[in-house]
N, C-alpha and C positions, 0 to 999 in steps of 0.2 A: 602440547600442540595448541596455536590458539585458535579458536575458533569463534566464529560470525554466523549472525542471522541476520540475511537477507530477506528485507521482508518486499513487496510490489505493491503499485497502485490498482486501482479496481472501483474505488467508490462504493458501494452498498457491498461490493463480493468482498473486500476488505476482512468481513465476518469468516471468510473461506479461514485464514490464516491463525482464528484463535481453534479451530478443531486441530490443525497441523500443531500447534502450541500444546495443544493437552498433551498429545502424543508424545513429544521432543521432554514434558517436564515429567510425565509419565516415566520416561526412562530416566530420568535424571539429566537428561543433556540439558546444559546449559550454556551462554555464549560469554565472550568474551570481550565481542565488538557488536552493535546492533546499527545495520545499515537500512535506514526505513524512506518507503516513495510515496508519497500523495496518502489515503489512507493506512498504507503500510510506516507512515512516517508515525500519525497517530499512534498504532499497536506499537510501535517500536518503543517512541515514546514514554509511553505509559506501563512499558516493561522496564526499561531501563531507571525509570524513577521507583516504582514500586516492586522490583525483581522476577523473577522466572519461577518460580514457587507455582506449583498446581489453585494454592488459594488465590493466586495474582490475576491467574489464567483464569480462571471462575469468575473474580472480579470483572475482566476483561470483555466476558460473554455475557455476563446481566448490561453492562454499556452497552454493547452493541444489539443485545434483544430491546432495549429503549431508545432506539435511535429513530427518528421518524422523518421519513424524504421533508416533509413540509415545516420541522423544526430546523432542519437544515439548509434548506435554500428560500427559503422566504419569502418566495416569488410576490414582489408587487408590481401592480400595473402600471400606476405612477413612474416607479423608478424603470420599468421596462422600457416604457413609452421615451424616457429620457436618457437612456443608454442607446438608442436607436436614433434618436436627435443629438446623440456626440456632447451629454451633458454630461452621463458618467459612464465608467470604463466597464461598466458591467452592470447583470440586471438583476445580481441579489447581492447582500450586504454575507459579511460572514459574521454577522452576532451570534448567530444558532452555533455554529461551529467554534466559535471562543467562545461560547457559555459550556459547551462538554467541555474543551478542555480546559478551563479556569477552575471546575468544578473535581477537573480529576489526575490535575497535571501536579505533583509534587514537588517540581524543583523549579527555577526562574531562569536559569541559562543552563543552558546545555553541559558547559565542562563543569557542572552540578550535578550529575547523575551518577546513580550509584554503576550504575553501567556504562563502560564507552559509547557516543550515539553519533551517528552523524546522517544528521538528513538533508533529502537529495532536493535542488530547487531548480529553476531556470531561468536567465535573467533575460527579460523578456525582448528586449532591445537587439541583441546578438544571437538568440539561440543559444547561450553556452550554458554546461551546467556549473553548479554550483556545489561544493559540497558545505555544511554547515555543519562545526562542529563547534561552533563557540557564539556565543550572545543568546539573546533572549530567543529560552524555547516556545513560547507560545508563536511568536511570529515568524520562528523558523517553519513551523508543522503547519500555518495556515497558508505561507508563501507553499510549498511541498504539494496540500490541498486546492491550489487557487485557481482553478480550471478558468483559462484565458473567457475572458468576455461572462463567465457565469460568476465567480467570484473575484470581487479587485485584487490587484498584484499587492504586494506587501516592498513598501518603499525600506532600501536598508543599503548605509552607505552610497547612496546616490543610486544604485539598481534598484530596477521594480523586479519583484522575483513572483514566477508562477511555479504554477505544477511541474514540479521535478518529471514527471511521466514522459515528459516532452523530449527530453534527452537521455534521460537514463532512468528507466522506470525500475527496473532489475538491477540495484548498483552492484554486480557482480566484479566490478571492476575496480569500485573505491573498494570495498572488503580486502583484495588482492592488494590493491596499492598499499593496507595499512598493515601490509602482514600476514593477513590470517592464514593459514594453511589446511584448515577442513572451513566449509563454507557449505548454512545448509539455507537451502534457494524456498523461500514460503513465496509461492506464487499466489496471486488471486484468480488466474486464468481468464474467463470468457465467456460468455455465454454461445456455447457451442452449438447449440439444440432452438433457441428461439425459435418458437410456434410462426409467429409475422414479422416482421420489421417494426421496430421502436416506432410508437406516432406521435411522440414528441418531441419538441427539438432536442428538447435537454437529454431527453434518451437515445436519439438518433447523437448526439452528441459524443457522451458518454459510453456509449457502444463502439464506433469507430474510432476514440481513442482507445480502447481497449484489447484491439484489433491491431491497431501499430504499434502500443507497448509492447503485447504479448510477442509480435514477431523479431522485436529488439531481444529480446527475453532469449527468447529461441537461440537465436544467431552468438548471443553472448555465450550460454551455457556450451553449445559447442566452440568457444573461443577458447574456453578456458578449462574446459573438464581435462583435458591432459597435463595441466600445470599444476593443482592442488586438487585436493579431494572434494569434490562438487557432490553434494546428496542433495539432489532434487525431489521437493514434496508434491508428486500431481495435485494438482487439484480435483473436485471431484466433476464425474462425466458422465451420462452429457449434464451439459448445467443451461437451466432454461430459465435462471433469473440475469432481468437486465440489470444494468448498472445502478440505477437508480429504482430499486424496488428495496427497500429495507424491512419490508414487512416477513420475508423468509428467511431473515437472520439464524433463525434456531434450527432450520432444516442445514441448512448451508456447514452453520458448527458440526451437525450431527453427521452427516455428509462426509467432510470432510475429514472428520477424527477419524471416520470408517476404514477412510483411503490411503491418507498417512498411515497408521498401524499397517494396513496392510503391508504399502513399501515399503518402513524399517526395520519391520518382522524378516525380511529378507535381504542376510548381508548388511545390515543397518543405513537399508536405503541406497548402497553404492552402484550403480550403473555404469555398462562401458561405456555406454550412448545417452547420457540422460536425456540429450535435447530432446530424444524420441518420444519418450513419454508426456513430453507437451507441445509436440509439434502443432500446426495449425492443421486445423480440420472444421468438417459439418455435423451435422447427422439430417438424414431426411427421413 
C-alpha cells in the first residue's frame, strides 16, 4: 500500500510535527511520498533527503530547538521603511531561512531525493497552487515558506511563488492525486488557547493565516476520509504558542510525541470522523 506524509504550514508550530515523526518512526512507519506546506515543506524536505530513521528525527529536533524568530525574519528598519514606499515586495529578506537550509539540505533538486517530495507553493499573481516536484529544492521550500509581503516571492519560470498555505496548506489532495492509498495528515494546528491577541503585526499576521489554513485542513480531511485510509495526527491542545514564537520548540516536540502515541496506540490512529479531532475551536 503506498503511503504519504502530509505534512502542514504553521511557522514556529512546524516543531509540533517532529514529536508526530518520533512516534510514526517509533513504530517503524515510514512513507513512500512526502507532501510538505510552508514550514511542513522544510520537515518534508529534510526527511526525504536524509530518511525517516528515529536518528533523522533527532536530527530534525536539535534544528528546530536552534531556530530563533530573529535569525529568521531579520527585521530591518530600513528595508521596512521601503517596502511601505513600494521599493520592495516585502520587509524581510529570507537569508536567515536559506542559510538552515543550505546548511542542512542534502540534495539540489527535488527529483534528487531519496524520498518522493513534492512541495506545495502559490503563484501569487492568480491565486493557483503549485505543486513542485522537480527543479531546485532550495527555492522550491523558500517559495512554500514565503509569507506574502514578510518574505519575497521566489521568481521560477516567469511566476512569483509564495506560501503554499494560501491554497493548499494540508496537500491531502496532491498525496491522493499521486496514488497514495493510506495518508498520514502531520498538522501543525493553532494556537487555540492564546492568553491575548498577537501585538504584532507579524504575529497578528501569522496567527490568522493559521486560522484559514487550519480550516481548509478540516474541510479537506472530511473530503477525503472515505476515499483512502486518512490517520490524522491531532496536534497538541490547547496550544498557547503563537506562530512566530520559536523559543518553546522542545515543549511543542514533547507535547506533541505525547499526543500522537496516544492516537496510534488506538487502531493505528484510524478514525470514522477524523476531521473531529481537529476541528476549529477556543478555550476560555
Amino acid at each position: 500500500m503506498r503511503t504519504a506524509f502530509v505534512l502542514s504550514g504553521g511557522a514556529s508550530l512546524g516543531a509540533v510535527q517532529v514529536g508526530m515523526l518520533q512516534a510514526l518512526t517509533e513504530r517503524s512507519i515510514e512513507p513512500d511520498l512526502l507532501v510538505g506546506t510552508s514550514a511542513g515543506a522544510l520537515n518534508a524536505a529534510y526527511l526525504a533527503g536524509h530518511g525517516t530513521s528515529p536518528a533523522t528525527v533527532a536530527a530534525l529536533a536539535r534544528i528546530w530547538h536552534g531556530i530563533q524568530a530573529r535569525s529568521l525574519f531579520g527585521l530591518d528598519p530600513v528595508r521596512a521603511l521601503r517596502a511601505l514606499s513600494g521599493k520592495h515586495g516585502s520587509i524581510c529578506t529570507d537569508r536567515g531561512l536559506r542559510a538552515v537550509l543550505d546548511r542542512h539540505l542534502n540534495f539540489e533538486r527535488l527529483e534528487d531525493a531519496r524520498t518522493p517530495l513534492v512541495v506545495v507553493a502559490t503563484e501569487l499573481t492568480s491565486g493557483r497552487e503549485v505543486a513542485l516536484g522537480t527543479g531546485d529544492a532550495t527555492d522550491a521550500v523558500l517559495a512554500s515558506c514565503a509569507i506574502p509581503g514578510v518574505f519575497p516571492a521566489v521568481l521560477r519560470d516567469g511566476q512569483a511563488l509564495v506560501d503554499g498555505g494560501l491554497t493548499n496548506n494540508t496537500a491531502v489532495s496532491i498525496a491522493v492525486r499521486a496514488g497514495a492509498e493510506r495518508v498520514y495528515v502531520l498538522p501543525s494546528g493553532y494556537a487555540c488557547a492564546l492568553p491575548e491577541p498577537p501585538r504584532t503585526a507579524l504575529g497578528a499576521l501569522a496567527h490568522a493565516l493559521s486560522l484559514l489554513t487550519h480550516q481548509r485542513l478540516v474541510a479537506d480531511v472530511a473530503l477525503y476520509c472515505d476515499d483512502i485510509e486518512l490517520i490524522v495526527l491531532p496536534p497538541p491542545c490547547p496550544l498557547s504558542v503563537s506562530a512566530v514564537n520559536f523559543s518553546r520548540s522542545q515543549e511543542l516536540v514533547e507535547r506533541s510525541h505525547a499526543s500522537a502515541n496516544a492516537a496510534l496506540s488506538r487502531d493505528g490512529g484510524l478514525r470514522a470522523h477524523p476531521e473531529q479531532s481537529i476541528a476549529m475551536h477556543t478555550h476560555t
